[in-house]
ChimeraX commands (.cxc) that place a marker at each C-alpha (Angstrom):
marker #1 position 117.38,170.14,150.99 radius 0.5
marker #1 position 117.97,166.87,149.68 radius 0.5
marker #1 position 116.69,163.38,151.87 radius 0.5
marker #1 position 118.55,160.61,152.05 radius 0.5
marker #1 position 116.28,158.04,151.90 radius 0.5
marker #1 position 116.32,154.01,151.90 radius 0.5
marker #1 position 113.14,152.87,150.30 radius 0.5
marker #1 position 111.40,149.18,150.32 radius 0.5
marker #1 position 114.35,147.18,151.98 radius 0.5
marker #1 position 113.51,144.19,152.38 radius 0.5
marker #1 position 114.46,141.91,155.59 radius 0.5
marker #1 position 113.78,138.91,156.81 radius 0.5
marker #1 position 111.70,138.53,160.23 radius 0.5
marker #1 position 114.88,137.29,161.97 radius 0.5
marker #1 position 116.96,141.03,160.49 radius 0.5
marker #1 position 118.47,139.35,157.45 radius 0.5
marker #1 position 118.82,141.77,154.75 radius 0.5
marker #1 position 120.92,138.86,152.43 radius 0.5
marker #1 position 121.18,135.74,152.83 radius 0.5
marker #1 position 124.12,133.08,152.81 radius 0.5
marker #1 position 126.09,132.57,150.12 radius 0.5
marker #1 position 126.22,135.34,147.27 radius 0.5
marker #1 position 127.59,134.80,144.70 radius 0.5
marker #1 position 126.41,135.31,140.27 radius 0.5
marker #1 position 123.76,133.03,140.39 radius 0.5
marker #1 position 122.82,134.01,144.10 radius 0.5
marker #1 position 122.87,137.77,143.75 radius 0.5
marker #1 position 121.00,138.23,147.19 radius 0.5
marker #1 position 122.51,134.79,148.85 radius 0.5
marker #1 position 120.55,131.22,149.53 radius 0.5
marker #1 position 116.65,132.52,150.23 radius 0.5
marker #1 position 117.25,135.63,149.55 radius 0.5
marker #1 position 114.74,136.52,146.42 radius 0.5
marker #1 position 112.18,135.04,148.94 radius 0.5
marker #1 position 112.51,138.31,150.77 radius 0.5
marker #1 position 111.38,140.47,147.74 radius 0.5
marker #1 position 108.32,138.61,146.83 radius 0.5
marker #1 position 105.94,141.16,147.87 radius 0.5
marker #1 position 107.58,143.63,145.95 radius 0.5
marker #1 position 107.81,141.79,142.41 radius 0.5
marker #1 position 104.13,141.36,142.78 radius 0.5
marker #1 position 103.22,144.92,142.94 radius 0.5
marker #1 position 102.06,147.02,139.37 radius 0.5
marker #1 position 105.06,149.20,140.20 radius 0.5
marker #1 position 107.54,146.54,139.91 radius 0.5
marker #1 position 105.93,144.31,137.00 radius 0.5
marker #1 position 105.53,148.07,135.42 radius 0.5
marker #1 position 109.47,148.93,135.92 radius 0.5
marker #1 position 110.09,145.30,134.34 radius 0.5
marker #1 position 108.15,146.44,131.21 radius 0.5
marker #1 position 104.92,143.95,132.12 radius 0.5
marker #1 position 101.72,144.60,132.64 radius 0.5
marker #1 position 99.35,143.76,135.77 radius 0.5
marker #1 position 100.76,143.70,139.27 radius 0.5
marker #1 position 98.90,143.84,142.48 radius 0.5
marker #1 position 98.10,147.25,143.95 radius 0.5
marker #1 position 97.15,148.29,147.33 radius 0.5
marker #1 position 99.32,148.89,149.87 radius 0.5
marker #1 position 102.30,147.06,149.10 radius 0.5
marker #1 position 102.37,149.01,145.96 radius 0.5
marker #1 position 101.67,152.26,147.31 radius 0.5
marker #1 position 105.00,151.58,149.63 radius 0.5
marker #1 position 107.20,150.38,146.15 radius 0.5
marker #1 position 105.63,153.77,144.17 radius 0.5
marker #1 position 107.35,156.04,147.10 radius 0.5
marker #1 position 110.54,154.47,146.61 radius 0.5
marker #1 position 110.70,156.11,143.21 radius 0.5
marker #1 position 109.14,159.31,144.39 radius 0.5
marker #1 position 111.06,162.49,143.97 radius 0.5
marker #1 position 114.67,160.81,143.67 radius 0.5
marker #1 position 117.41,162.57,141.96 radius 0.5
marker #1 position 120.45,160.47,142.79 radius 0.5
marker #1 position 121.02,156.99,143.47 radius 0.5
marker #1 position 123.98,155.53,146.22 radius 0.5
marker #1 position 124.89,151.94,146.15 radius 0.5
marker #1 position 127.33,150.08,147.36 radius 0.5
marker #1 position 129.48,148.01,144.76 radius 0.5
marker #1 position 128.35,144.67,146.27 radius 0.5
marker #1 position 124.69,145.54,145.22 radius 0.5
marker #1 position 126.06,146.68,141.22 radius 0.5
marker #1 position 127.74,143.19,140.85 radius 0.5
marker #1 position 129.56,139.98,141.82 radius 0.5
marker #1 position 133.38,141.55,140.65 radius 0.5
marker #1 position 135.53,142.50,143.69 radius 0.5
marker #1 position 139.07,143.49,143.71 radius 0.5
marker #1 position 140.58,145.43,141.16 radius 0.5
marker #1 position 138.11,145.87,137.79 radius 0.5
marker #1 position 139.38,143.28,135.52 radius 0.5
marker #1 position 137.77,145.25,132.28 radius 0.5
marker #1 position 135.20,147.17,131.19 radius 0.5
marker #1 position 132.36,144.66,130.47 radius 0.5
marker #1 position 130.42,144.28,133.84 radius 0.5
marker #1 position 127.78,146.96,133.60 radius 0.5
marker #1 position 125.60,146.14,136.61 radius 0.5
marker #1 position 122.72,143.20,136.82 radius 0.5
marker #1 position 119.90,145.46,135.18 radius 0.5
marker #1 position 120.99,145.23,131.24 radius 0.5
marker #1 position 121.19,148.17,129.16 radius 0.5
marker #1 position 118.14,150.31,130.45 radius 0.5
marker #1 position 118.78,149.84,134.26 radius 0.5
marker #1 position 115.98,151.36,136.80 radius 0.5
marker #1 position 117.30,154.14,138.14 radius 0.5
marker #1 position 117.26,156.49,135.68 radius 0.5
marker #1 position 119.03,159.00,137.82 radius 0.5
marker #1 position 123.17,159.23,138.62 radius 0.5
marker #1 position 123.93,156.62,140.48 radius 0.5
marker #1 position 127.26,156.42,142.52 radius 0.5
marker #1 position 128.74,153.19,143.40 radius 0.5
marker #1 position 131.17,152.85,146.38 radius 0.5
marker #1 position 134.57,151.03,145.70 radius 0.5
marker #1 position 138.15,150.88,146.73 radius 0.5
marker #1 position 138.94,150.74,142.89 radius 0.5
marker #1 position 138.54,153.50,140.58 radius 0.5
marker #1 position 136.70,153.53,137.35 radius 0.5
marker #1 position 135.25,155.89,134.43 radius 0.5
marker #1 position 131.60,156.38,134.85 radius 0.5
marker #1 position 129.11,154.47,132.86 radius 0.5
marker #1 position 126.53,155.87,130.76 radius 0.5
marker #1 position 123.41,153.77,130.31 radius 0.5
marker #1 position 120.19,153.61,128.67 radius 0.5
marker #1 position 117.35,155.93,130.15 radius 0.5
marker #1 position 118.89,158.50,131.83 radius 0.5
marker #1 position 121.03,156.48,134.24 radius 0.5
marker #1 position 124.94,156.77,134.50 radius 0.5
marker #1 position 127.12,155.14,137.30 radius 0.5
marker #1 position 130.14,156.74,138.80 radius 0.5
marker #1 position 132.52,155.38,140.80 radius 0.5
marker #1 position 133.49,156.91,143.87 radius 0.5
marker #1 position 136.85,155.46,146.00 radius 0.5
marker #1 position 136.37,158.42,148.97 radius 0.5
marker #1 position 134.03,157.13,150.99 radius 0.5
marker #1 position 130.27,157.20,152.10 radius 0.5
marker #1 position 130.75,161.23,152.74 radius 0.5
marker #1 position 132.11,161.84,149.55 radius 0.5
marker #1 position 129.50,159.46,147.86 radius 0.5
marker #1 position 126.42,161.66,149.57 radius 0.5
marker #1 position 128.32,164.89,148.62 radius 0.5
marker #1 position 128.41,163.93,144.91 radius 0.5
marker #1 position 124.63,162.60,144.87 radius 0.5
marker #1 position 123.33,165.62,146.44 radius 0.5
marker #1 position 125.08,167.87,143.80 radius 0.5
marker #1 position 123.33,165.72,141.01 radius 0.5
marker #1 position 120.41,165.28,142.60 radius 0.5
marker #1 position 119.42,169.23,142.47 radius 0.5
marker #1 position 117.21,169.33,145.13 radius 0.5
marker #1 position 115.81,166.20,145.09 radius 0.5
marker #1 position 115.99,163.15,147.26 radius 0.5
marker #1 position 118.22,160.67,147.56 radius 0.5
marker #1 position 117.94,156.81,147.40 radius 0.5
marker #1 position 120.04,154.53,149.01 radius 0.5
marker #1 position 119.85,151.13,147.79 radius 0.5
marker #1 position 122.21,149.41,149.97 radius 0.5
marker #1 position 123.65,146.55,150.22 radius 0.5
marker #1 position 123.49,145.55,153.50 radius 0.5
marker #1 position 127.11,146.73,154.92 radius 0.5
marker #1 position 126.44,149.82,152.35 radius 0.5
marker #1 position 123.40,150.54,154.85 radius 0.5
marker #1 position 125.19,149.89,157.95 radius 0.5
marker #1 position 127.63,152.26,157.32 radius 0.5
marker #1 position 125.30,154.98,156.72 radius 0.5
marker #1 position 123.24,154.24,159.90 radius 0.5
marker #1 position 125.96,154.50,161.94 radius 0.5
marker #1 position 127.24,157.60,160.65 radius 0.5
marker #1 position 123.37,159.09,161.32 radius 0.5
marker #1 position 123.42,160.24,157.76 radius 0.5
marker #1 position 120.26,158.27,156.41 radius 0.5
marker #1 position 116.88,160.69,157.52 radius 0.5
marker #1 position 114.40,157.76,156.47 radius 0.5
marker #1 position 114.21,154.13,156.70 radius 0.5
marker #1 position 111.90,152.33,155.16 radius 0.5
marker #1 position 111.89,148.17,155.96 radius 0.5
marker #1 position 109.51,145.52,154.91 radius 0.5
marker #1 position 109.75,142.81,156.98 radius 0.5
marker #1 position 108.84,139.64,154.84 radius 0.5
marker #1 position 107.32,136.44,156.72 radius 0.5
marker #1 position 110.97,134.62,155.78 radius 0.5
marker #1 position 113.26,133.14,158.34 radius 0.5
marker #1 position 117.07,132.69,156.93 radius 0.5
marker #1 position 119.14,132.17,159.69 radius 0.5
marker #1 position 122.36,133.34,158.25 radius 0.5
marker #1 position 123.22,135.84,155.55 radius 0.5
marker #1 position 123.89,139.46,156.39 radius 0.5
marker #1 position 122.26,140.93,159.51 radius 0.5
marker #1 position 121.12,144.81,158.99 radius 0.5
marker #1 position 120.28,145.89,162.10 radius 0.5
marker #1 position 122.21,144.34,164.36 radius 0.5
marker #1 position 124.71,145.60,167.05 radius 0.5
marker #1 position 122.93,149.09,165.78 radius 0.5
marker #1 position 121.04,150.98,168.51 radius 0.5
marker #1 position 118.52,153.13,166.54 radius 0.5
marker #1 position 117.01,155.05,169.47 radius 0.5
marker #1 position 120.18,156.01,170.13 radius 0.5
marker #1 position 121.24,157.06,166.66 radius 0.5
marker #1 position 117.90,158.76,166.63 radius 0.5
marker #1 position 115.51,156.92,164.94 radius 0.5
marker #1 position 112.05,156.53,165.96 radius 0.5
marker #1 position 109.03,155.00,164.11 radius 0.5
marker #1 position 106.95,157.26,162.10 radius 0.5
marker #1 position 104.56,154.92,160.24 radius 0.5
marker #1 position 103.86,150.94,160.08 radius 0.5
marker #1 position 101.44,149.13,157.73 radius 0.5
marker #1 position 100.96,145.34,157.85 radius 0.5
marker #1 position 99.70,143.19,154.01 radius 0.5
marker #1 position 99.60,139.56,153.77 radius 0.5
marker #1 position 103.27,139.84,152.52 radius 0.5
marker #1 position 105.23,142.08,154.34 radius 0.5
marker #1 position 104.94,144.24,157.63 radius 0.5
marker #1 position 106.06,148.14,156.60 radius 0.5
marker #1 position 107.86,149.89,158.58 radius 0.5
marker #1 position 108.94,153.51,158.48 radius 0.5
marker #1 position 111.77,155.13,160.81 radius 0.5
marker #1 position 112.75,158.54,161.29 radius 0.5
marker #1 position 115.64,160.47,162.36 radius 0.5
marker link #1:1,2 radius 0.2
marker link #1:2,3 radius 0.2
marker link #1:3,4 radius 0.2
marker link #1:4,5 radius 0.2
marker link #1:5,6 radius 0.2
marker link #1:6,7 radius 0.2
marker link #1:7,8 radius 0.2
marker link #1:8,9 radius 0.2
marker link #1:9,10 radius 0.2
marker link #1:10,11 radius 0.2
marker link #1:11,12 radius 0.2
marker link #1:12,13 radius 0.2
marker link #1:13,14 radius 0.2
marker link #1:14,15 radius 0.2
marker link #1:15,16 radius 0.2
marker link #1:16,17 radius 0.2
marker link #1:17,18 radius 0.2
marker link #1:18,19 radius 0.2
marker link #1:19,20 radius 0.2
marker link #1:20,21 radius 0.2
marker link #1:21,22 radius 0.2
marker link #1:22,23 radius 0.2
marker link #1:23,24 radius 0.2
marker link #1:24,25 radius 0.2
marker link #1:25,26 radius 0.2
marker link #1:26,27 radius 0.2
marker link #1:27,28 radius 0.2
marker link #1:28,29 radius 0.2
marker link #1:29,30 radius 0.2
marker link #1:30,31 radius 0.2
marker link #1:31,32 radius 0.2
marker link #1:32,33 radius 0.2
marker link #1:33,34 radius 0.2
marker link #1:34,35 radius 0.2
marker link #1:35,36 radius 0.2
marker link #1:36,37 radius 0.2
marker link #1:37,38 radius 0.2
marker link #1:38,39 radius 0.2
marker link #1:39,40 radius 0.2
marker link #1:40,41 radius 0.2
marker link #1:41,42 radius 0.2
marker link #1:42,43 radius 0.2
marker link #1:43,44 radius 0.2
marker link #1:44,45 radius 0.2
marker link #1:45,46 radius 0.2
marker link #1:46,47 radius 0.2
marker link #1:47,48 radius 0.2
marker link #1:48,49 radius 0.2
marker link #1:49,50 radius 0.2
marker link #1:50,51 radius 0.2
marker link #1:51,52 radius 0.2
marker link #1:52,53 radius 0.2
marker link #1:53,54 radius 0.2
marker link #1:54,55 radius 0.2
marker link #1:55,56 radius 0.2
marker link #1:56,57 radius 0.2
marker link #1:57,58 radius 0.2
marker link #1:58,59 radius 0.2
marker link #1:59,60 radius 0.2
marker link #1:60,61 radius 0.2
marker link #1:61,62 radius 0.2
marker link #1:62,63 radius 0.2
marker link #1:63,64 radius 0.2
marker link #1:64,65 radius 0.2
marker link #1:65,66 radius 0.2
marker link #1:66,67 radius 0.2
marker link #1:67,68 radius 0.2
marker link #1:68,69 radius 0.2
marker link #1:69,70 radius 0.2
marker link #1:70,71 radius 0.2
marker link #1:71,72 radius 0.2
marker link #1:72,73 radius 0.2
marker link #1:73,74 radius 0.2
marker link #1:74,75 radius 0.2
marker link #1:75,76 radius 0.2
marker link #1:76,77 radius 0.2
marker link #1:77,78 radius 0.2
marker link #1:78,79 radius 0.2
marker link #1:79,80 radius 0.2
marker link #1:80,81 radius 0.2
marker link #1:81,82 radius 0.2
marker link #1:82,83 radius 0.2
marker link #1:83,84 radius 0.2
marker link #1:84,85 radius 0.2
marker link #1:85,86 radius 0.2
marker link #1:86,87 radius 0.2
marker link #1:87,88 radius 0.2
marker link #1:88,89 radius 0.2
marker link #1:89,90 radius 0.2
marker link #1:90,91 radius 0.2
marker link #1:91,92 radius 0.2
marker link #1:92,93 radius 0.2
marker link #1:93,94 radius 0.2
marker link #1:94,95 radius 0.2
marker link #1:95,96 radius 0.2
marker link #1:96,97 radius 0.2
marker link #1:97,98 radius 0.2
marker link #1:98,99 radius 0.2
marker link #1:99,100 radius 0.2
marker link #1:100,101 radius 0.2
marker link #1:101,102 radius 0.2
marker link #1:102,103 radius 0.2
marker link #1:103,104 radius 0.2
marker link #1:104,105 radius 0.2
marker link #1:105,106 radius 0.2
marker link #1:106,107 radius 0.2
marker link #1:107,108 radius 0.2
marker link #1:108,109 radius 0.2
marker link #1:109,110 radius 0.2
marker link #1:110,111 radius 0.2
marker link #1:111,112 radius 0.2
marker link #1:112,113 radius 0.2
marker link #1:113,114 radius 0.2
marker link #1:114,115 radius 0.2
marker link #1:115,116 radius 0.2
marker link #1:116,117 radius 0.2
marker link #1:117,118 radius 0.2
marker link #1:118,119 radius 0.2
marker link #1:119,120 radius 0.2
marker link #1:120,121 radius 0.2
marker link #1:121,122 radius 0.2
marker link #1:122,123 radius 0.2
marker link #1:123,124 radius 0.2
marker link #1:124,125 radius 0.2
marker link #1:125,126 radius 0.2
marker link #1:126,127 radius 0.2
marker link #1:127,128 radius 0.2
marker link #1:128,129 radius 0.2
marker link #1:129,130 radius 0.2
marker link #1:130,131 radius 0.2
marker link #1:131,132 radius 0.2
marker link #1:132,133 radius 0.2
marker link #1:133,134 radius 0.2
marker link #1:134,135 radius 0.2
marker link #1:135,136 radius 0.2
marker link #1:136,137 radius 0.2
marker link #1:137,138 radius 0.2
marker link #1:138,139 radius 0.2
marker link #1:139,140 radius 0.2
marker link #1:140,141 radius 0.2
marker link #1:141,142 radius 0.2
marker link #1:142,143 radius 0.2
marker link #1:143,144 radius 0.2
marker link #1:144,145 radius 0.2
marker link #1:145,146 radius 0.2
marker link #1:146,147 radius 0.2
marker link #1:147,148 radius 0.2
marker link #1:148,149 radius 0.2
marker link #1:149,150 radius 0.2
marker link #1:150,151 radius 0.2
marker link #1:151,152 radius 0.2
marker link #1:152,153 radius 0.2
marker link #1:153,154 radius 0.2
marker link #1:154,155 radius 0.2
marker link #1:155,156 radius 0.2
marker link #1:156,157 radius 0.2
marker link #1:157,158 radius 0.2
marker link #1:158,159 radius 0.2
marker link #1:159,160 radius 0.2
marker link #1:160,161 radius 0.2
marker link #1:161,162 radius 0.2
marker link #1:162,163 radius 0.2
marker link #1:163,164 radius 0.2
marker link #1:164,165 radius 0.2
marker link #1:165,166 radius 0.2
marker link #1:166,167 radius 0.2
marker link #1:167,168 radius 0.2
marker link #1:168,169 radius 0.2
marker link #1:169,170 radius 0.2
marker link #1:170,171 radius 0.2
marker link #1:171,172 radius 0.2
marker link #1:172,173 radius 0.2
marker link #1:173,174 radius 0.2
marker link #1:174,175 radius 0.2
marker link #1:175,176 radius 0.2
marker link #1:176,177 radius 0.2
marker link #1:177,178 radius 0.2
marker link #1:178,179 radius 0.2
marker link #1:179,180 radius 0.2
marker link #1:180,181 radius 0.2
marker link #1:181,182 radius 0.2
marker link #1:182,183 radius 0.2
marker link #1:183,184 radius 0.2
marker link #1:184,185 radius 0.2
marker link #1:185,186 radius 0.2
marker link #1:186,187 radius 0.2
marker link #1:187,188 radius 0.2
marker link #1:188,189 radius 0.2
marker link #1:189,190 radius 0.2
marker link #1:190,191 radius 0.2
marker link #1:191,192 radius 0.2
marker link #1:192,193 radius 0.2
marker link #1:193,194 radius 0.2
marker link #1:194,195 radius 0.2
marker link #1:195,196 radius 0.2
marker link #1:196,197 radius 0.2
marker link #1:197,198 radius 0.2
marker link #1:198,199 radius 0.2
marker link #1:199,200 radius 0.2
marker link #1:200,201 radius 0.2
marker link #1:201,202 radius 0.2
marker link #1:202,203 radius 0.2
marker link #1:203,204 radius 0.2
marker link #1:204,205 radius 0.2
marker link #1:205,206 radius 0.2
marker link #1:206,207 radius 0.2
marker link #1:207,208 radius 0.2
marker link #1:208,209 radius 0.2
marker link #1:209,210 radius 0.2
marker link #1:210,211 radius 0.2
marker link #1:211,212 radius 0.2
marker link #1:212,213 radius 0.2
view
């Protein structure tokens, strides 16, 4: 059966999965990007970007997984783009261009309807206005037996913790301090949602950890 699965999400040391202030030209708030650093250095992520080079080891062994297996995508509509309210038109596609990197069906929650999107390389996002149950439903139909990613947001993430629907967590905490922005973890007991750590691997950028329900 299908995993859900949340793959390199990246925090910051203090739990900040965003920080302050998001906006078009802030996509992941003030400091944010810093959080991703040791992901854009990794041969899977130059690679994805259509570059060559990248570092490898175990930072990239951690990004690989996170494309391992996955036949659906879940985000929530915060993470596909700046627009809220009501869809003004058609011609906000998401932040990746024409050839995004999912290559999958990917299902974007939001209160507002909207045809789905076919894209470049395999990937097509759908809309879906029922909920975080009804989102999982439809990604486990496309994803035919395989896994599931959930790339967040942050409240995108929350919601699934709480509702003990996500079976693995995987965070790397970056050596960033924000101080602000959008908290993932907290006022979340994950012992008690049952989530226990499986694996943890420490690089020069980023502390790995893996967690279990």
């Amino acid at each position: 059966m299908s995993k859900l699965k949340v793959q390199a999400f990246s925090i910051s040391v203090d739990g900040y999965g965003a920080g302050p202030g998001q906006n078009l030209e802030n996509p992941l708030g003030v400091g944010g990007m810093a959080l991703h650093e040791w992901a854009f250095a990794t041969r899977t992520f130059q690679k994805m970007f259509g570059k060559g080079g990248g570092d490898t080891g175990i930072d990239d062994d951690f990004a690989a997984r996170g494309f391992h297996n996955i036949g659906a995508n879940i985000l929530g509509r915060n993470m596909f783009g700046p627009v809220r309210g009501p869809w003004p038109d058609e011609s906000w596609k998401g932040w990746w261009g024409d050839n995004p990197p999912y290559h999958t069906p990917v299902f974007v929650l939001t209160h507002h309807a909207r045809a789905p999107i076919p894209m470049q390389g395999g990937t097509t996002f759908h809309f879906v206005t029922a909920g975080i149950h009804a989102a999982l439903e439809q990604a486990r139909a496309a994803a035919q037996g395989k896994d599931i990613r959930l790339g967040g947001g942050v409240a995108t993430v929350r919601q699934f913790l709480r509702a003990g629907l996500i079976d693995e967590l995987h965070l790397a905490i970056s050596p960033v301090v924000l101080g602000s922005g959008e908290n993932l973890l907290e006022g979340i007991n994950l012992p008690e949602l049952g989530y226990r750590v499986t694996e943890h691997a420490a690089t020069a950028k980023a502390t790995h950890i893996v967690l279990t329900r």
